[in-house]
N, C-alpha and C positions, 0 to 999 in steps of 0.2 A: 265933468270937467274934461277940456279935450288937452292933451299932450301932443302938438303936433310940431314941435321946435325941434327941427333933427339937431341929432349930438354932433359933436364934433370928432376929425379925426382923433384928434388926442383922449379926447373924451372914450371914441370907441376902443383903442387899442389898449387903453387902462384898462378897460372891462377885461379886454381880450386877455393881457398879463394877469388881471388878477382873477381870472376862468383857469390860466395854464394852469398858477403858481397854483391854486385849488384843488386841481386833480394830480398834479403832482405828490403834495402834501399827503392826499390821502393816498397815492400806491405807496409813500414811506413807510404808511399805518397800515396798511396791510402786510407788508415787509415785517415789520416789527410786531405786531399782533400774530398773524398768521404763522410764521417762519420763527421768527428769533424766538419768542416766547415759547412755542415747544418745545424746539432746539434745545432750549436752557433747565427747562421744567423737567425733561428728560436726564440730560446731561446729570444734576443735580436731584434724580427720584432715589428714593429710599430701595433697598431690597433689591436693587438688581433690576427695575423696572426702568428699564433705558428704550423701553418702544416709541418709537416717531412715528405718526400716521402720515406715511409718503402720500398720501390720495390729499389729504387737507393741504398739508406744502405744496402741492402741487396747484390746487387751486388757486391757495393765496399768493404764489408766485403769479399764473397766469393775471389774477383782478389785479395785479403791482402793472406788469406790464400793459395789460388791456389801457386801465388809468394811465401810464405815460403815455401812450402813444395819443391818449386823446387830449395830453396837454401839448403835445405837439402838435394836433393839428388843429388846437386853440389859438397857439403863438402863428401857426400860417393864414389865420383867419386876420390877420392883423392886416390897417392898410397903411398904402404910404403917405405922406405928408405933402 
């Protein structure tokens, strides 16, 4: 079966918004898995055990950021009408 009906603008730039809003969502989830949930695991450990692996937050930070910047340059992938 051949597909060869191009989409339409509106048709592509929904894809486009719903690519951003996708990798946006996931740097929230690295935000909050990576970062907050140590943070709090820490914060809240038994015995005095309040160590935070700066090397992990640091990475989960950078994959937050890496992921917005490519939903940004999902929403510029976008055309006009």
């Amino acid at each position: 079966m051949e597909d060869s009906a191009p989409i339409s603008t509106t048709q592509w730039n929904e894809m486009k918004k719903l690519e951003a809003s996708w990798f946006d969502r996931l740097s929230t989830v690295c935000i909050t898995v990576g970062v907050a949930a140590p943070i709090a695991a820490s914060t809240f450990a038994a015995q005095n055990d309040h160590n935070v692996p700066v090397v992990g937050l640091l990475f989960w930070i950078f994959s937050s950021v890496v992921l917005h910047i490519l939903a940004r340059f999902s929403i510029l992938e976008m055309k006009q009408p």
